[in-house]
LOKESE-915915 format. One line per field, with one value per atom (N, C-alpha, C, O): residue number from 1; x, y, z; residue in one letter. Coordinates in steps of 0.2 Angstrom, whole numbers, plus 5000, padded with zeros to 4 digits. Example, Ala and Ser with C-alpha at 12.3 -4.5 7.8 and 13.67 -1.06 7.14 Angstrom:
num: [1; 1; 1; 1; 2; 2; 2; 2]
east: [5066; 5062; 5066; 5071; 5064; 5068; 5064; 5067]
north: [4972; 4978; 4984; 4983; 4989; 4995; 5000; 5006]
up: [5039; 5039; 5039; 5042; 5035; 5036; 5039; 5040]
residuo: [A; A; A; A; S; S; S; S]
END
This chain:
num: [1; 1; 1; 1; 2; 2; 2; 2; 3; 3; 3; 3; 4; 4; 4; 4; 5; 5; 5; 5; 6; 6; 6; 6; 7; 7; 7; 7; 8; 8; 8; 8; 9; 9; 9; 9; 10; 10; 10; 10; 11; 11; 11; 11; 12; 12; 12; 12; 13; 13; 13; 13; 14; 14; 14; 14; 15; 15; 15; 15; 16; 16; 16; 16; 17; 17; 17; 17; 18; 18; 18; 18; 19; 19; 19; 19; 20; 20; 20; 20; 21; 21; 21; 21; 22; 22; 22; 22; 23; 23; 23; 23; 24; 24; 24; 24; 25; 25; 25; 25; 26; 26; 26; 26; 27; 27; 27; 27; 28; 28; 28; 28; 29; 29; 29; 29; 30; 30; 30; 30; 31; 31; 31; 31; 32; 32; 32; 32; 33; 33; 33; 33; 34; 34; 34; 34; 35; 35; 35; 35; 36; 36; 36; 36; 37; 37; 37; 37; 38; 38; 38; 38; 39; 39; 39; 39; 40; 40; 40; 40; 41; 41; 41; 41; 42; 42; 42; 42; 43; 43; 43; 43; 44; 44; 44; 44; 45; 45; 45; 45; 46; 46; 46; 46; 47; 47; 47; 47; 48; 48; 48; 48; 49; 49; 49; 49; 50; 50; 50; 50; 51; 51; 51; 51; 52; 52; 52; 52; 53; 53; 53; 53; 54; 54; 54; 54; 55; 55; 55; 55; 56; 56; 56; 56; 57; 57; 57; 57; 58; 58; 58; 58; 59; 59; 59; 59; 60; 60; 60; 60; 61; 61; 61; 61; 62; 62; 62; 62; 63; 63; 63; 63; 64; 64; 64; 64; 65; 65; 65; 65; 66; 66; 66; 66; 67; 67; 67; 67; 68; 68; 68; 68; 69; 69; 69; 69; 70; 70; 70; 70; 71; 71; 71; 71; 72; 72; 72; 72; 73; 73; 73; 73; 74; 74; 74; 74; 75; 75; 75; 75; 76; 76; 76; 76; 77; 77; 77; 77; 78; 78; 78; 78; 79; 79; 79; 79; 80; 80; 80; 80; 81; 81; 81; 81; 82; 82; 82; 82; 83; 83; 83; 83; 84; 84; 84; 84; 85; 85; 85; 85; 86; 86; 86; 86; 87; 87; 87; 87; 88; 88; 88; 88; 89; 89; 89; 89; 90; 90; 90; 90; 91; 91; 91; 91]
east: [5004; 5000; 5004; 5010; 5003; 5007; 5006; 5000; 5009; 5008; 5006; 5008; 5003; 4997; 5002; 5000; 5012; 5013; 5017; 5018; 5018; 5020; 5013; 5013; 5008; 5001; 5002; 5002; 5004; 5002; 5011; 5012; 5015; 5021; 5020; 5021; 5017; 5013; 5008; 5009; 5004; 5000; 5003; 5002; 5008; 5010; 5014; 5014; 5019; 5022; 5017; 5018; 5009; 5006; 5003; 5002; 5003; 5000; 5007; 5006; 5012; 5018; 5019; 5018; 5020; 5020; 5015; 5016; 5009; 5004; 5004; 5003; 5008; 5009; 5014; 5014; 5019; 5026; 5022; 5021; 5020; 5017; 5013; 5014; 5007; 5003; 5009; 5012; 5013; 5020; 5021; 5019; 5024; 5027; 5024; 5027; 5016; 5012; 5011; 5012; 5011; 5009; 5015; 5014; 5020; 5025; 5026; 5029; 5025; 5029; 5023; 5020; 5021; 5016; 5018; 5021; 5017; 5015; 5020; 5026; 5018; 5024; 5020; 5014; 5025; 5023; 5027; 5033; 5023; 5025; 5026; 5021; 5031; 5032; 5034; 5037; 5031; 5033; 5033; 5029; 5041; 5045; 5050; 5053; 5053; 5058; 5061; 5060; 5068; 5075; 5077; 5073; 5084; 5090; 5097; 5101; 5096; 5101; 5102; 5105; 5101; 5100; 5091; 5085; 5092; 5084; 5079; 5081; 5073; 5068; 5062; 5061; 5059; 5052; 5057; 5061; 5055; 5057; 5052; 5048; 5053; 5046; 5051; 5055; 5049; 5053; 5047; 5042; 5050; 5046; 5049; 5054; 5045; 5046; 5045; 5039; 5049; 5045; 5048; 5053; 5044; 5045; 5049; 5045; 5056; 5061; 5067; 5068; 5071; 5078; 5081; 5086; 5079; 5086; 5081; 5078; 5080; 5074; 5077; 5073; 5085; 5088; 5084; 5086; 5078; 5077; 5073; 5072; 5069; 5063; 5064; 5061; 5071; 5073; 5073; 5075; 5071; 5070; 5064; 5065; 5058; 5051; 5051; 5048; 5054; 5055; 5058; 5057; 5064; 5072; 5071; 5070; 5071; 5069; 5063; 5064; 5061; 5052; 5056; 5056; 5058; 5059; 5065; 5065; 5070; 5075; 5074; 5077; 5069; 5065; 5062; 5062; 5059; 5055; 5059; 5058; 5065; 5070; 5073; 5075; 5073; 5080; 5076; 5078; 5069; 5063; 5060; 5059; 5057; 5054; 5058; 5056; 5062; 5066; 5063; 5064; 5059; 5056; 5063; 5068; 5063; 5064; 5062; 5060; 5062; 5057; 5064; 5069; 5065; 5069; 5067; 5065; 5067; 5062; 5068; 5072; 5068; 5073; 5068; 5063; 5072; 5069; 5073; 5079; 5068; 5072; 5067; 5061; 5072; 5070; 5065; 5067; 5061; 5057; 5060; 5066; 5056; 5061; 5060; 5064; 5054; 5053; 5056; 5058; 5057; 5062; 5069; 5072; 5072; 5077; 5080; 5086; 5074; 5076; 5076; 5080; 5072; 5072; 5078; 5079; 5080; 5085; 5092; 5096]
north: [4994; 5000; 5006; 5006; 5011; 5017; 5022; 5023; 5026; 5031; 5038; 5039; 5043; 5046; 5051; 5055; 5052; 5056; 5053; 5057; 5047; 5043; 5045; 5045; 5046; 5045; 5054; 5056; 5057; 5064; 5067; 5071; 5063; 5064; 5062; 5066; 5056; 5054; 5060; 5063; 5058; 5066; 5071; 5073; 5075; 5080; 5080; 5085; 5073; 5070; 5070; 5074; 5067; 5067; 5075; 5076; 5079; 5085; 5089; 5092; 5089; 5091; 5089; 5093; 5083; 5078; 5082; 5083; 5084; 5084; 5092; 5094; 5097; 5103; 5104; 5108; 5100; 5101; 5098; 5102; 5090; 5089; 5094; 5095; 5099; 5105; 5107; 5104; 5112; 5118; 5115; 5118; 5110; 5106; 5106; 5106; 5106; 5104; 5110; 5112; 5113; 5123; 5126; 5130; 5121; 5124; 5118; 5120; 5112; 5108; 5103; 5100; 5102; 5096; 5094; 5099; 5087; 5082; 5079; 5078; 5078; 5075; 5069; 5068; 5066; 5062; 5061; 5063; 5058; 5058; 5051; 5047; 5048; 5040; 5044; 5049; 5041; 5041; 5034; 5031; 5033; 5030; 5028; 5033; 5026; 5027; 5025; 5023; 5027; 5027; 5026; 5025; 5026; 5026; 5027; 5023; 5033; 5037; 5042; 5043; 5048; 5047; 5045; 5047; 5040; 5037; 5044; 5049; 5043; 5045; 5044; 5040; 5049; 5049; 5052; 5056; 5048; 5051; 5053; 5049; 5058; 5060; 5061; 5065; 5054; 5057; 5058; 5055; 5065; 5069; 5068; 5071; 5064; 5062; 5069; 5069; 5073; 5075; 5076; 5072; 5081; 5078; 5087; 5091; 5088; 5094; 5091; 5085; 5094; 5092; 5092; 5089; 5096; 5096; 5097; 5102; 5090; 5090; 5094; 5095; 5096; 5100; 5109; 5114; 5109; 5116; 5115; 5118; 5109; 5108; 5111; 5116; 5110; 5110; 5119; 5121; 5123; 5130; 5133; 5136; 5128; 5127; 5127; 5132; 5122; 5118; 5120; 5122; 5120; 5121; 5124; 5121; 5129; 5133; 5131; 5129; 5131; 5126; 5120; 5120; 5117; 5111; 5111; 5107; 5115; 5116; 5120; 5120; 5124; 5126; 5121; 5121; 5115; 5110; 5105; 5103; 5105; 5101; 5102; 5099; 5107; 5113; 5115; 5115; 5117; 5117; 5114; 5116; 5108; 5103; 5096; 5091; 5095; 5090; 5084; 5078; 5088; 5084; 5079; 5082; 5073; 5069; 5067; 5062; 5073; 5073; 5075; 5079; 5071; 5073; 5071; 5065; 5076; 5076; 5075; 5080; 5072; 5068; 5069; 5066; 5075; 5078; 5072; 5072; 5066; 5064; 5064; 5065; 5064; 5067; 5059; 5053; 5062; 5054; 5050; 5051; 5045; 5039; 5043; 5042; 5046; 5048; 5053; 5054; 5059; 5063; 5062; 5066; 5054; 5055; 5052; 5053; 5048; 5044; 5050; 5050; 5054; 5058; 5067; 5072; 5064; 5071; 5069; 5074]
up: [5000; 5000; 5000; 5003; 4997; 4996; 5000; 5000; 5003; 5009; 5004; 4998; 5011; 5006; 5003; 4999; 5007; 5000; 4995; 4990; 4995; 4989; 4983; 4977; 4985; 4982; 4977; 4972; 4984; 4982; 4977; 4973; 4979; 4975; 4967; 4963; 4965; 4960; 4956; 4952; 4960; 4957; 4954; 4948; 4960; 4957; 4950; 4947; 4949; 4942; 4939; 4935; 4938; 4934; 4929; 4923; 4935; 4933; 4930; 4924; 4931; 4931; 4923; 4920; 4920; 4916; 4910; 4904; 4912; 4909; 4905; 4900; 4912; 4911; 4903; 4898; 4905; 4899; 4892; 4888; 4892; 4886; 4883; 4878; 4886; 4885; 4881; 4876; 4887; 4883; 4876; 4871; 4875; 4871; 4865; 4860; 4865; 4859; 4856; 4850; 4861; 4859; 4852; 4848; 4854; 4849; 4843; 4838; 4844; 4841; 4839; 4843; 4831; 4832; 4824; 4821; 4820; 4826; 4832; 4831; 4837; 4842; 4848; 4850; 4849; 4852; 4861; 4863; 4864; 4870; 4873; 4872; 4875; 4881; 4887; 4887; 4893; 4899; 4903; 4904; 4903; 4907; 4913; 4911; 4918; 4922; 4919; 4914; 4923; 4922; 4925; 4929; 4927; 4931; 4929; 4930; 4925; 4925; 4923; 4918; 4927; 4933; 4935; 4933; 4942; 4944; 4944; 4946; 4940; 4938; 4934; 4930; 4935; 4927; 4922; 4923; 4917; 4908; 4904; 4902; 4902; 4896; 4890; 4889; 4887; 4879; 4873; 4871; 4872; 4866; 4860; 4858; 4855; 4848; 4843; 4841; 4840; 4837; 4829; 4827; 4823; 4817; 4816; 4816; 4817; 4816; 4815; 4816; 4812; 4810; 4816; 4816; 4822; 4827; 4831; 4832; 4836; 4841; 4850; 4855; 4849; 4855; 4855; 4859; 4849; 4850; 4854; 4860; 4853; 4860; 4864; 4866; 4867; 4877; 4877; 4883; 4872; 4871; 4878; 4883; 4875; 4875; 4883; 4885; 4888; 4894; 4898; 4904; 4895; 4901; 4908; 4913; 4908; 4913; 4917; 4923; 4916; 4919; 4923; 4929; 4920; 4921; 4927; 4932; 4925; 4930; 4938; 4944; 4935; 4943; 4946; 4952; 4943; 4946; 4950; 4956; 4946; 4948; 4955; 4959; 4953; 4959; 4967; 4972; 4964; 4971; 4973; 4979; 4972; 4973; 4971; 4974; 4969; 4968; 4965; 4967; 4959; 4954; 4951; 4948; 4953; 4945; 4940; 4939; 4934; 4929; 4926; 4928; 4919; 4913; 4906; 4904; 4904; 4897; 4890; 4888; 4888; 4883; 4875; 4874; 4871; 4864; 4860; 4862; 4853; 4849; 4842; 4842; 4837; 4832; 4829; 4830; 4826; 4823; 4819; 4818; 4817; 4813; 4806; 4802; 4804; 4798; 4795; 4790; 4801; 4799; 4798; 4794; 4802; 4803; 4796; 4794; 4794; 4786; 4781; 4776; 4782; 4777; 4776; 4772; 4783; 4784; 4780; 4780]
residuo: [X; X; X; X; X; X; X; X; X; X; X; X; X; X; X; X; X; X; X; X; X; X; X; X; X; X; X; X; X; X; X; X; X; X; X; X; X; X; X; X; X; X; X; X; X; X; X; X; X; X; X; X; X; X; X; X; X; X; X; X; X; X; X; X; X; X; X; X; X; X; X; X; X; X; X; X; X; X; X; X; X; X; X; X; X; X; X; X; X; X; X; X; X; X; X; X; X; X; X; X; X; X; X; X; X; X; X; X; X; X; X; X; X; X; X; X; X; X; X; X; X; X; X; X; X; X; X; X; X; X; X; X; X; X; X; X; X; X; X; X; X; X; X; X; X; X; X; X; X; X; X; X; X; X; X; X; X; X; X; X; X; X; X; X; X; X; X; X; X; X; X; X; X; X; X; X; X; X; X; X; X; X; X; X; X; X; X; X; X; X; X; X; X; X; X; X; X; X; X; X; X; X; X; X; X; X; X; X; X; X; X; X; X; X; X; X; X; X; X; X; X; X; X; X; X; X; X; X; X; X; X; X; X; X; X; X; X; X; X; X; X; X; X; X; X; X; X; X; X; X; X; X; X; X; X; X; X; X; X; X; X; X; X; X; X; X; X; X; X; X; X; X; X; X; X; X; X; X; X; X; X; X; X; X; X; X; X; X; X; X; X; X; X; X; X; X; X; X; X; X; X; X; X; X; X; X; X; X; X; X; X; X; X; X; X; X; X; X; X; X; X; X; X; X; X; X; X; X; X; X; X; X; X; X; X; X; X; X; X; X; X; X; X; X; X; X; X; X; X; X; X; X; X; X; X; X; X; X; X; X; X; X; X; X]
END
């Protein structure tokens, strides 16, 4: 059984998760989203698929957001931008 702030640290990764996917669409479509753990470093992983020749401009969009989250709450949330497989063939 999980304690109620394992439940409520959850939550806030989903709403948090939920937050960046929005940002992220606002500027970049089509794109796709996996969420993941990891362990390295241990964490939630949001990897963002999208269809650009240089998926590092994403981290434009986030950086900041994401770095405050990290730094103040000590979210482990790391959003990992990769370019698609269609554009990659096609680049």
């Amino acid at each position: 059984m999980k304690s109620p702030r394992a439940d409520r640290d959850e939550s806030r990764m989903e709403t948090v998760i939920q937050e960046f996917q929005t940002l992220i669409e606002r500027s970049y479509s089509p794109v796709c989203f996996e969420v993941k753990p990891g362990d390295d470093p241990v964490g939630t992983y949001l990897i963002v698929t999208v269809a650009i020749d240089d998926p590092d401009e994403v981290v434009d969009v986030y950086a900041e957001k994401l770095l405050t989250l990290q730094v103040e709450e000590g979210l482990s949330l790391y959003i990992v931008p990769v370019r698609s497989v269609s554009e990659a063939q096609s680049g």
